[in-house]
C-alpha positions, 0 to 999 in steps of 0.5 A, a space after each residue: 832867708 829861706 829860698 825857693 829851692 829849700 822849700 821845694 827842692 826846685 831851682 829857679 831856672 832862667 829860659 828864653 821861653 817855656 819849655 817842653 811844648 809837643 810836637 816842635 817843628 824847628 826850621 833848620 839851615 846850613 850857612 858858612 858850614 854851619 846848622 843853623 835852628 830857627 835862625 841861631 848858629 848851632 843852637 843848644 837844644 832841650 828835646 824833653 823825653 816823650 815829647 816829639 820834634 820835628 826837623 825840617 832842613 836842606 836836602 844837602 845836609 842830611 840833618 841827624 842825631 849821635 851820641 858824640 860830636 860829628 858822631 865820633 867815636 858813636 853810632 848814629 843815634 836812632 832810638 825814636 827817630 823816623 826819616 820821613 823824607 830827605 828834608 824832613 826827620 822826627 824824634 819822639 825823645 825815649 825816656 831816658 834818653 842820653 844827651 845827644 848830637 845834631 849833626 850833617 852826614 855829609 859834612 863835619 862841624 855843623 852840628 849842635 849839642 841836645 839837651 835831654 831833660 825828664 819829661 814836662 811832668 817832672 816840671 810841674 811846681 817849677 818856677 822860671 823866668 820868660 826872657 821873652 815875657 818877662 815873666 815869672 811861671 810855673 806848671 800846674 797839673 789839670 784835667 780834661 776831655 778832648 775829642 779823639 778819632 770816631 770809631 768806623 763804626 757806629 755801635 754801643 754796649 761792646 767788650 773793651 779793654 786795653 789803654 788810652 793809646 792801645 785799645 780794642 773794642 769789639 760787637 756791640 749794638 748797631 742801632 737802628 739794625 736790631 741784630 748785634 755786630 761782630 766787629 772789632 777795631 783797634 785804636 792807637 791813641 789817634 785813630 781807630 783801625 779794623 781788626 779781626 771779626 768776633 766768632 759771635 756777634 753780641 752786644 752787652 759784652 763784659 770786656 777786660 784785658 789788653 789790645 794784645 790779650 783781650 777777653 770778651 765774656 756773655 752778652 746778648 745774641 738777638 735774636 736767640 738767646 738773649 743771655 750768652 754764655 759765649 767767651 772769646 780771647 783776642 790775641 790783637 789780630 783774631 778771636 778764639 772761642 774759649 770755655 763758656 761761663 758758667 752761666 749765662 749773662 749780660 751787661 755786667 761788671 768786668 775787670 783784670 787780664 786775659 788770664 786772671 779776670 773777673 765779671 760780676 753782677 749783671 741780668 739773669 735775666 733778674 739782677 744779678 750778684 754772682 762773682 765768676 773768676 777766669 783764670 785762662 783756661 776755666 771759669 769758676 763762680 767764686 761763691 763771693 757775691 755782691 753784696 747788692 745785685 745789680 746790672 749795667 754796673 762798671 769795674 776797675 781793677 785786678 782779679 784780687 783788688 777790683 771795685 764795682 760801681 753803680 748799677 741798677 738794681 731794678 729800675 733806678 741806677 744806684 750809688 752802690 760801691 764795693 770792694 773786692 780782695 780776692 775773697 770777699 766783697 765789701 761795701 764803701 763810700 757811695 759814689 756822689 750820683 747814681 748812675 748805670 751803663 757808664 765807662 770806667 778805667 782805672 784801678 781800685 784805689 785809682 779809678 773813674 766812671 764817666 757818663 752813662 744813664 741818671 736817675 732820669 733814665 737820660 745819658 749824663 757827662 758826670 765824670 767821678 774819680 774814686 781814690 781808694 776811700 773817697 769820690 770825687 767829681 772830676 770833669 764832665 765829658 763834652 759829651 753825654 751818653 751811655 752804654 759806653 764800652 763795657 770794661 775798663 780802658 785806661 787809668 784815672 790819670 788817662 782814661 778812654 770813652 768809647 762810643 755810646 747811646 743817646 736818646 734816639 740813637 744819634 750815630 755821631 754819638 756811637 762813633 764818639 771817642 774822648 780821651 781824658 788826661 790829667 797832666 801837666 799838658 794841655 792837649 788840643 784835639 785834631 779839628 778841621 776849620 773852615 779856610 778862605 773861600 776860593 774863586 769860582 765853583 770849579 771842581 776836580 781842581 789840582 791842589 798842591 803844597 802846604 797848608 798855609 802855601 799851596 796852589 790850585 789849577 784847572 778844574 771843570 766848571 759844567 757845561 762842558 767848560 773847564 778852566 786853567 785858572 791857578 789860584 795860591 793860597 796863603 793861610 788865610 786868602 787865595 790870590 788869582 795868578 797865571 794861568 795855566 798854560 792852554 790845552 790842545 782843547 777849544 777852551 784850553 782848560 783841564 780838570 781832574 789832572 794832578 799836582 805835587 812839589 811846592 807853591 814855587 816850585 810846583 808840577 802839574 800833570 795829566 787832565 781832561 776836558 769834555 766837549 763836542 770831543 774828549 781830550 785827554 792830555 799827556 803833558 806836564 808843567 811845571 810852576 815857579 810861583 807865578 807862571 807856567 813853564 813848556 810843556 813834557 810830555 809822556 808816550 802813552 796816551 794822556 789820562 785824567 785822574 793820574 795819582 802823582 806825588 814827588 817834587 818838581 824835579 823827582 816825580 812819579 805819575 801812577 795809574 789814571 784812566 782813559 777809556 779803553 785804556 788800562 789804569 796801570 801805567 807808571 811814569 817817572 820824572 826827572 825835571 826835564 821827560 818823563 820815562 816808564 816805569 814799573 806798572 801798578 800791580 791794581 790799576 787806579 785812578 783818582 785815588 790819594 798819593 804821598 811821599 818821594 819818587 823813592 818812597 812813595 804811596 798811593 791808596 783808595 781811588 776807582 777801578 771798575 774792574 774791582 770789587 768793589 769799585 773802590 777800592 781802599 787797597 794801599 801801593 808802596 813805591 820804592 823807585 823800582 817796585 810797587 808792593 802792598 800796603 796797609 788796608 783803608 777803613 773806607 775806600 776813598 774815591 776823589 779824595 784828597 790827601 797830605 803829600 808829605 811822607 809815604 809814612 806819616 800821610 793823611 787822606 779824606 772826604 771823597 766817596 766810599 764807594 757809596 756816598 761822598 763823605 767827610 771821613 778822615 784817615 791817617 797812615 804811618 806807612 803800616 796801619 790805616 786808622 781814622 781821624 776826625 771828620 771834615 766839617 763839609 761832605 766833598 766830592 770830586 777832589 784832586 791831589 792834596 796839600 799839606 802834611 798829616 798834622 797840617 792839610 788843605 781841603 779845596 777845589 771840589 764839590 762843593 766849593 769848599 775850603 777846609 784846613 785840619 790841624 792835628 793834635 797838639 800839646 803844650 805845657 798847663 802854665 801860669 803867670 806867677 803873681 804877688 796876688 
């Protein structure tokens, strides 16, 4: 008989569920001087490489990785490894990675054993047995589109190039403003953050290259002139003007590296068949023309293996594909529909073109896949556009759509981001969700814990009325509990105080009412699940708008604001008072707040005495001193965000200096970038609840709840059969 493994090379391999999901949080627990992983004493672990685990454990067992039992006889193992805070670490597991240790640094013998297998790909055809189903699976590989972060903004026909997870675009058309723009983002494979301006601004740029060595060739200068000879590098901070073309153009095809790159077709102003060649430093026009001219053609490719697809020859989007060698180019297969302005990635023997205009003169969501001699229709985007980033992003495997027109220039199409993978994983794009309404229409309400368990206090209701109403929420429904404990106000209500720590185990801090008189209060209460605790309180006078974040027991409340007061105060608590502690460097009130008493973050907010009014400036607390960080894309006033980790932290709606909004940006201690909108414009909000992959809108204006879950992956499998 004739077994799996003969046929295939692949065992027959028996687990208690499927491997490789991404990301896994596991629960960790120390019990009889032992780790305990989601309930199992010293559990074997598979960690798969390039999949990423996250570890949730007790503060008193500092839980890490080695390459050795108790790590004797090794060092600490840290390839990929972020300590996010003292009960929480992440491992992105390097490929390659050898097989590891778990283990507690502050005692022997707890830990585990880590098995590091290849990545969820070297699985696919892999047969084995669920001991939880009971079931025979297997993994298949698949296509598809989800939605990414949107652009900052909006904008079509810009120079791209780069990957899937390290990209740049830069100028494009900032329609209905008839003047281009000079502005440049970067994206990281989750969001979108701002980089150095262009020299020029253009639209109809021909891109290629790298994040870090980008080129950004002609284009159109509207007003004057309309075709650019302009070029540009960009070294992944700045652009440097370079050698002009050697003949002015726009919306062509473009392909290869910074140093080796070529741009081909495009408008004269007539359709274009010229084949001009950069190699760093100069640019020379090959002699090796199309064979059919054309404009808003797309390529892929090197400077001596590239291909040209689409394209309009004068009036109707065209089918025309050819081939490139270095020294001639040669027609091919037509591509299964006509199309012009589309996107593309890939390679000559490996590539894509997705979107752009049909025959109809309309945005289409077609999406191609060409192997070198034949297409083939892969699928479609969720969205249809064109004039998407001009030059290749990506590979046919891992492709990226950036921004795009639409008939009547709809802005959420020019800030529209997908990415395609074809893999073995299934890859569900970050959203936000409507939760379970909460009493009342109070706003400025405090709001702490997690996503599934948080609680909210105070709030103001109008009218000079505030309340001290404290509602939990459990994922799915709020539930009335203790109120707060009075105020030294007629109501004995507060709003626009803050909250940090846990749902039993919570601290609520500062506030204010309005009335006959304005109260602003200096106190602190802490909450255990059910009722209030006594009051502590600071020496300074009270404030409203407090940004606060640590535990119940380890806290820092930062700036806030009181009239005539200055919005720099730093105060630290240790369960019990509250002391001084070094001022902010820039004085803050109702911004955003994460992390730990010894690493901690605040960001965004208001300060009158800054231009602008507010600001989107990010201050690191270390437990002594406060120093700069990363720059927001957007100011965020009255915002909330997720209080997990100064590193790993995620802020939104609030107001951009302007008007509320439902943006979303994410940090990792360094770079700002932006993530998927909210679903409802919010105001007025205070503090936050949850982490970057699981947040809690709730307690503003209006009185909606919205829950955001972050990307997630998980492995492509099927049920085996005998149908």
């Amino acid at each position: 008989m004739t077994t799996y493994k003969e046929i295939f090379g692949k065992p027959i391999k028996v687990l208690t569920g499927d491997p490789a999901p991404t990301p896994v949080t596991f629960t960790v627990t120390a019990s009889g001087g032992a780790f305990y992983i989601d309930s199992v004493l010293q559990k074997t672990l598979e960690l798969y490489e390039g999949n990423t685990y996250i570890f949730n454990y007790p503060s008193g067992h500092p839980f890490r990785f080695a390459t050795a039992a108790d790590a004797a006889g090794s060092t600490e193992y840290t390839t990929g490894v972020t300590v996010n805070s003292s009960t929480q670490i992440t491992i992105v597991v390097a490929s390659g990675a050898p097989n590891l240790f778990y283990y507690c640094t502050n005692h022997s013998g707890m830990g585990g054993a880590i098995l590091t297998p290849a990545g969820p790909d070297e699985y696919e055809g892999q047969i084995w047995y669920n001991q939880a189903t009971g079931k025979f699976r297997s993994i298949i590989a698949g296509g598809a589109w989800s939605s990414g972060s949107a652009l900052a903004t909006f904008r079509y026909g810009g120079a791209g190039g780069g990957t899937q997870t390290a990209a740049f675009y830069g100028g494009g058309y900032p329609t209905p403003s008839p003047d281009p723009t000079n502005v440049t983002e970067e994206y990281n494979g989750t969001g979108w953050s701002s980089s150095g301006n262009m020299n020029t601004a253009r639209m109809y740029i021909g891109g290629s290259g790298t994040q870090t060595a980008g080129l950004a060739s002609g284009g159109d200068q509207y007003p004057s002139p309309r075709y650019s000879l302009l070029v540009e590098e960009y070294n992944g901070t700045a652009w440097s003007v370079q050698n002009t073309l050697p003949a002015a153009n726009k919306n062509m095809g473009s392909c290869g590296l910074q140093t080796a790159s070529l741009n081909f077709g495009g408008s004269l102003p007539a359709a274009s068949a010229v084949n001009n060649l950069y190699d760093g430093t100069n640019w020379t026009n090959t002699g090796h023309n199309l064979n059919t001219a054309r404009y808003s053609l797309r390529g892929a490719g090197t400077s001596t293996a590239a291909i040209a697809m689409g394209g309009d020859s004068g009036g109707n989007p065209g089918t025309t594909t050819e081939e490139y060698n270095g020294s001639s180019w040669t027609s091919v297969n037509s591509s299964p529909g006509a199309f012009a302005a589309a996107g593309s990635a890939g390679t000559q023997t490996a590539a894509s073109t997705f979107g752009g205009l049909g025959p109809s003169s309309t945005g289409q969501n077609t999406h191609n896949n060409y192997d070198g001699t034949t297409w083939t229709t892969a699928p479609s985007l969720a969205t249809a556009r064109y004039y998407m980033a001009l030059g290749p992003i990506g590979t046919q495997s891992a492709s990226l759509c950036v921004a795009g027109n639409s008939p009547g220039g709809a802005p959420v199409i020019g800030v529209a981001t997908e990415e395609y993978n074809f893999s073995t994983s299934i890859v569900t794009a970050a959203t936000w969700s409507a939760g379970g309404s909460a009493s009342g229409s109070a706003r400025n309400r405090a709001l702490a814990g997690t996503r599934d368990a948080a609680f909210m206090s105070g709030g103001y209701n109008g009218a000079n009325s505030q309340t001290r109403a404290t509602e939990e929420y459990n994922g799915t429904a709020w539930t009335s509990v203790g109120d707060l404990s009075p105020q030294g106000n007629p109501d004995g209500g507060t709003y626009s105080g803050a909250a940090c720590g846990t749902q039993t185990a919570g601290l609520f801090s500062g506030g204010s009412s309005q009335g006959s008189t304005d109260y602003y209060f200096n106190t602190s209460y802490e909450y255990d699940g059910s009722s209030w605790g006594s009051p502590a309180t600071w020496t300074a006078p009270g404030l409203n708008g407090i940004q606060l974040f640590g535990t119940q027991t380890a806290a820092v409340g930062a700036g806030g604001v009181r009239p005539g007061q200055p919005r720099d105060r730093n105060y630290e608590y240790d369960g019990s008072s509250w002391t001084a502690g070094t001022t902010l460097p820039e004085g803050k009130s109702n911004g955003g707040q994460s992390g730990i008493l010894t690493a901690g973050v605040i960001f965004g907010g208001s300060n009158p005495g800054l231009s602008p009014s507010s600001p989107s400036s990010t201050l690191h607390y270390d437990g002594t001193n406060w120093t700069a960080g990363g720059t927001m894309n957007f100011g965020n006033n009255g915002g909330q965000s997720a209080t997990a980790s100064a590193t790993d932290t995620i802020a939104y709606q609030g107001s951009d200096g302007v008007t509320d909004t439902t943006r979303t940006q994410i940090y990792n201690g360094t770079t700002w970038v932006t993530g998927v909108n909210a679903i409802t414009v919010t105001g007025s909000l205070r503090s936050g609840a949850g982490t970057s992959g699981a947040a809690l809108s709730a307690g503003g204006s209006p009185n909606a709840v919205q829950e955001y879950e972050g990307e997630t992956t998980s492995l492509n499998t099927k049920n085996i059969s005998s149908s």
